[in-house]
Structure formats: structure tokens, C-alpha cells
N, C-alpha and C positions, 0 to 999 in steps of 0.2 A: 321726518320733517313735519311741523307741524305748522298749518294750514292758518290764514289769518279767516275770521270769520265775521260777520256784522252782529254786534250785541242785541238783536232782536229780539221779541216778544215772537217762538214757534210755535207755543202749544199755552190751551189753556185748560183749566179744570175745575168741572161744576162738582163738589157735594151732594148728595140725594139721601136724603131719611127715606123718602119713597120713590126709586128709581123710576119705574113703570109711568109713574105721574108724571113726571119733570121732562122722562123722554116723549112723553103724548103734549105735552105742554110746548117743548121747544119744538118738536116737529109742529104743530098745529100753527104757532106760532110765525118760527121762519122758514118751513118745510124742511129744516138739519135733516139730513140721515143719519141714522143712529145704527151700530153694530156691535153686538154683543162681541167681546175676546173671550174665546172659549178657553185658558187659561186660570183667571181671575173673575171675579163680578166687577167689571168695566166697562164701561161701552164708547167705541172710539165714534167725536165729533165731526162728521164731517160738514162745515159752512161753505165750502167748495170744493170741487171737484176735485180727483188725484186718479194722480196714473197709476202704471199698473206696482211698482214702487213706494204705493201709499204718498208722494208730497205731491202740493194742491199745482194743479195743472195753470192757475193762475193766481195772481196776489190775492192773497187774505192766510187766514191763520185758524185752524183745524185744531180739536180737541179732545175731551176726553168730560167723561160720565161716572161718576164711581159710589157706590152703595155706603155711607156712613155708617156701620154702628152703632157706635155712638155719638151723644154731643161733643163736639171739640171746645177747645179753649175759644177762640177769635178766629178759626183758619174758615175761610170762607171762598169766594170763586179766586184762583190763582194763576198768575201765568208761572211763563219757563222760559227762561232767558237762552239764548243761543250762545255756548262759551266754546274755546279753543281746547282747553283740560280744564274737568271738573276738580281734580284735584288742586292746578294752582287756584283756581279759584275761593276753593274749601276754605285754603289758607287767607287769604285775599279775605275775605269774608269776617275770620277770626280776628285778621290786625286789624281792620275797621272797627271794629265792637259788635258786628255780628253772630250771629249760632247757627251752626248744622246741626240742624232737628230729626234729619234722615238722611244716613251715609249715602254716598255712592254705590247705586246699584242699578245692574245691565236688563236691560231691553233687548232680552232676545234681536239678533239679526238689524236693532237700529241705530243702538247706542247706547248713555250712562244717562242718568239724573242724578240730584240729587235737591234738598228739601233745605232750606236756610229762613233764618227770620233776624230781618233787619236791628237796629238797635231800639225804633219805635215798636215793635212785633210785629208787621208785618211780616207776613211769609211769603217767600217766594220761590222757584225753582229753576235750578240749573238744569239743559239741557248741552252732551255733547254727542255729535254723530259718531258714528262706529267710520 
């Protein structure tokens, strides 16, 4: 059975040409902690606290840091929308006149994502819990 959810903004995600900089820049800034995922070259956002579970112990909305390559098209800071199934959405996405830019795919131990950009190009992404 599947769980009703609220369509919210869970997670967001900054770009870095220069990692190192951006996380001395947003700590300096609003004191984030920043944590390297030994996995990938990622570094998870934290703007408030979180239990031991990783979700934020009170309202606000936690993120993520990630190493660019290269230059992209227009994708720029991004959120990740909170959905029920990533897949009905995928489709959801498609009859509107939208694109998936990046399938579904798992998160270790949290859940799915996946990558979609509007009919204006905007990008955004889907999140669903495990």
C-alpha cells in the first residue's frame, strides 16, 4: 500500500567547478556542515540538525554538494520534490510535455530519485523514500 505524501521541496543541490571553495564559502557563510559520502564526490548539506536517521530533527530542508566536470546546459542549484512513486510520476512528467534527463535510480538504504526538466527547461528532481 502505498503511503500518501506532501509534494514538498526535501533536498536540494548546489553544483561546484570548485568544491573545496563553495563548501569553505557556505560554511563561512551560514555555518552548513558539510560531509564528504565516501561512495561518490558528494558532500551531504546539512542546514539543520538530523537524527541519527540522517532527517532534520526540525523544519528546514538539507542538501547535497556535488563536483561538476563539466559546464552543463542551464542545470543550476536544484531542488527534489517529495513524490509517492517515482515511476507514476516519470509518466506524469511525460503527458505534461516534460523530460526525464536521469532514470530512476536508488540510494543506497534511502530511497529512488530521479532527474526531470520542465517544458520551460527547468530541471528538477524527484525524490521517493525507501
Amino acid at each position: 500500500m502505498m503511503c500518501m505524501v506532501d509534494h514538498t521541496i526535501v533536498h536540494f543541490e548546489i553544483p561546484a567547478k570548485y568544491a573545496k571553495k563553495l563548501i569553505k564559502f557556505y560554511s563561512d557563510l551560514f555555518g552548513w556542515k558539510m560531509k564528504k559520502v565516501q561512495w561518490m564526490d558528494y558532500w551531504l548539506v546539512e542546514t539543520v540538525p538530523i537524527n541519527k536517521q540522517g532527517q532534520p530533527i526540525r523544519p528546514g530542508v538539507n542538501g547535497g554538494l556535488y563536483h561538476k566536470e563539466k559546464e552543463t546546459t542551464n542545470m543550476t542549484q536544484m531542488n527534489y520534490i517529495n513524490v509517492e512513486s517515482i515511476d507514476d510520476y516519470m509518466e506524469k512528467i511525460k503527458a505534461l510535455g516534460g523530460k526525464i534527463i536521469a532514470p530512476k535510480q536508488e540510494i543506497p538504504n534511502t530511497g529512488w530519485t530521479a532527474i526531470a526538466v520542465d517544458p520551460e527547461g527547468n530541471y528538477f528532481g524527484l525524490f521517493q523514500r525507501k
